[in-house]
C-alpha positions as CSV (number, residue, x, y, z in Angstrom):
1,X,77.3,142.4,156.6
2,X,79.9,145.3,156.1
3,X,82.9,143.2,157.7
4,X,82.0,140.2,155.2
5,X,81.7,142.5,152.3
6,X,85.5,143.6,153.4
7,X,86.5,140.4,153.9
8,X,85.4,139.6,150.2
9,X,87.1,142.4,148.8
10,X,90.4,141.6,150.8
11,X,90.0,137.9,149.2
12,X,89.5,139.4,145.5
13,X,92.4,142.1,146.2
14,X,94.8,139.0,147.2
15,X,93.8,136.5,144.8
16,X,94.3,138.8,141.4
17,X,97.9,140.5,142.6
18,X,99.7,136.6,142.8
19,X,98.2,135.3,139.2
20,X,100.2,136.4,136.5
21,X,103.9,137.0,137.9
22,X,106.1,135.0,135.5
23,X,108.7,132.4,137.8
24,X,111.6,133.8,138.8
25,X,115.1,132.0,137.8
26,X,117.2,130.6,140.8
27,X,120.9,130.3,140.5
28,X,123.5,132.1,138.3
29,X,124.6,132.4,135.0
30,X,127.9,133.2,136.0
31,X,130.2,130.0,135.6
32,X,131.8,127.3,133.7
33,X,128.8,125.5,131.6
34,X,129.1,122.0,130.3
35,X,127.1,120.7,127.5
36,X,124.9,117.5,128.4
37,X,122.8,116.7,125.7
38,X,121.4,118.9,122.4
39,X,119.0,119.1,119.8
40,X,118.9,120.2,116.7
41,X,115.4,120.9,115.3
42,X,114.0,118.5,117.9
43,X,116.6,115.8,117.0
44,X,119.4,114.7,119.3
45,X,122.6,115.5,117.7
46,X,126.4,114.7,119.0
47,X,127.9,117.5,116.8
48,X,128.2,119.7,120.2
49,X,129.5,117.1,121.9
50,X,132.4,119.4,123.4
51,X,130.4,122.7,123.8
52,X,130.5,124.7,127.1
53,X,130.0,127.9,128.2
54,X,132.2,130.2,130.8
55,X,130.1,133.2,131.6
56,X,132.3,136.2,133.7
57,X,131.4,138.5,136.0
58,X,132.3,141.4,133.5
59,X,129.7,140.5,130.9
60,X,132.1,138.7,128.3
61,X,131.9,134.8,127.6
62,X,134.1,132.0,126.6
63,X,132.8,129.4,124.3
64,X,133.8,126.7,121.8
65,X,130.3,127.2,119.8
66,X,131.3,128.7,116.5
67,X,134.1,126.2,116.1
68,X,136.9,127.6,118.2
69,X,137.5,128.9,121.5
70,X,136.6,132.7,121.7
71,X,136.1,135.3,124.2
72,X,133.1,137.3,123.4
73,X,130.8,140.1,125.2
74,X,127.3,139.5,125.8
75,X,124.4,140.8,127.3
76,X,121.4,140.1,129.1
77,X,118.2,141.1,128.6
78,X,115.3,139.6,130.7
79,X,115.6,135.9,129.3
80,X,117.6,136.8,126.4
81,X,121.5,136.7,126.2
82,X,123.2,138.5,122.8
83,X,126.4,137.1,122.3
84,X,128.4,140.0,120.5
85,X,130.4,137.6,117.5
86,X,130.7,137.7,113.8
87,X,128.0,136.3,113.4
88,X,125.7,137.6,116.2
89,X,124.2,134.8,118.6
90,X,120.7,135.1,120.4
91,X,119.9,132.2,123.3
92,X,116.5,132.6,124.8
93,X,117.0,131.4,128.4
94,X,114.8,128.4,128.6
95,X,115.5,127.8,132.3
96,X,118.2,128.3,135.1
97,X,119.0,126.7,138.3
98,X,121.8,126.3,140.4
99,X,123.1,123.1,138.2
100,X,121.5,123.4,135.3
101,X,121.2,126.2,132.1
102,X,119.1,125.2,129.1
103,X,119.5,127.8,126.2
104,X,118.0,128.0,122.5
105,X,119.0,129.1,119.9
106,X,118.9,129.6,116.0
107,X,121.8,129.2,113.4
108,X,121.7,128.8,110.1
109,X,117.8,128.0,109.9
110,X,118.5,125.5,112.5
111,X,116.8,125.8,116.0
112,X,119.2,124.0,118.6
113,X,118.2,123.1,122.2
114,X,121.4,123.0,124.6
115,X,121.2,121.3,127.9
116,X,124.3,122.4,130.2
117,X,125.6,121.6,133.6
118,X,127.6,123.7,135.8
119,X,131.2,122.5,136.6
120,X,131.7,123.0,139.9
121,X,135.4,124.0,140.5
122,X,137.1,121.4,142.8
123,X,137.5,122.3,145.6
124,X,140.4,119.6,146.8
125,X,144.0,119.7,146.1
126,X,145.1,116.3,144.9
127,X,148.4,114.8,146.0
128,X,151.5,113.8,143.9
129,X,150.9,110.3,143.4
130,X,154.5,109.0,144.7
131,X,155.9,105.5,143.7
132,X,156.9,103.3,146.5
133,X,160.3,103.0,144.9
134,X,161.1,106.6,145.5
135,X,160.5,106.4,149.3
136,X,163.3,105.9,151.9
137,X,164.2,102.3,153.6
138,X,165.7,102.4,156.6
């Protein structure tokens, strides 16, 4: 009776440590981001259509989102990122992955869903194309 009264207890102690631990995000922020798709208060919209994102390993960010390419600080904060701009911009991480970053975020009244993709840096070195006029006859 003692041993299944352990046992129980063991069961119990197991079962309430594993319930409420939020999911951890996989991959990194760090990288060239590519816009995919948006919304703007639940609406597609094309007027990011060129937006991406270059996060740096010293906490500072490129972006095209206010209108022109800028280099900005940011921080993170659990699932939070403050870009430091004129004006200020908060994105609540919605999710990361390896390939994928989907960010909200709030201007001007408006709240905007962005759905990014890593570019992956490539990784060949492409040949000079050569024309076949240019190469020696013998």
């Amino acid at each position: 009776m003692k041993n299944i009264v352990c046992f129980l207890m063991f069961v119990f102690v197991l079962a309430s440590c594993g319930g409420d631990q939020e999911p951890e995000e996989s991959g990194s922020l760090e990288g060239r981001w590519e816009l995919q798709s948006a919304t703007v208060n639940g609406n597609t919209t094309d007027r990011l259509r060129s937006l991406y994102f270059v996060f740096l390993p010293d906490s500072s960010l490129q972006t095209n989102l206010l209108g022109s390419e800028a280099n900005y600080k940011y921080q993170m904060n659990e699932k939070r990122i403050t870009q430091f701009s004129d004006p200020e911009v908060i994105y609540d991480l919605q999710s990361l992955s390896d390939s994928a970053l989907v960010l909200q975020t709030e201007i001007q009244g408006a709240t905007f869903n962005i759905f990014l993709s890593r570019k992956q840096p490539s990784s060949t070195i492409e040949a000079p194309s050569v024309d076949s006029d240019d190469l020696p006859t013998d």
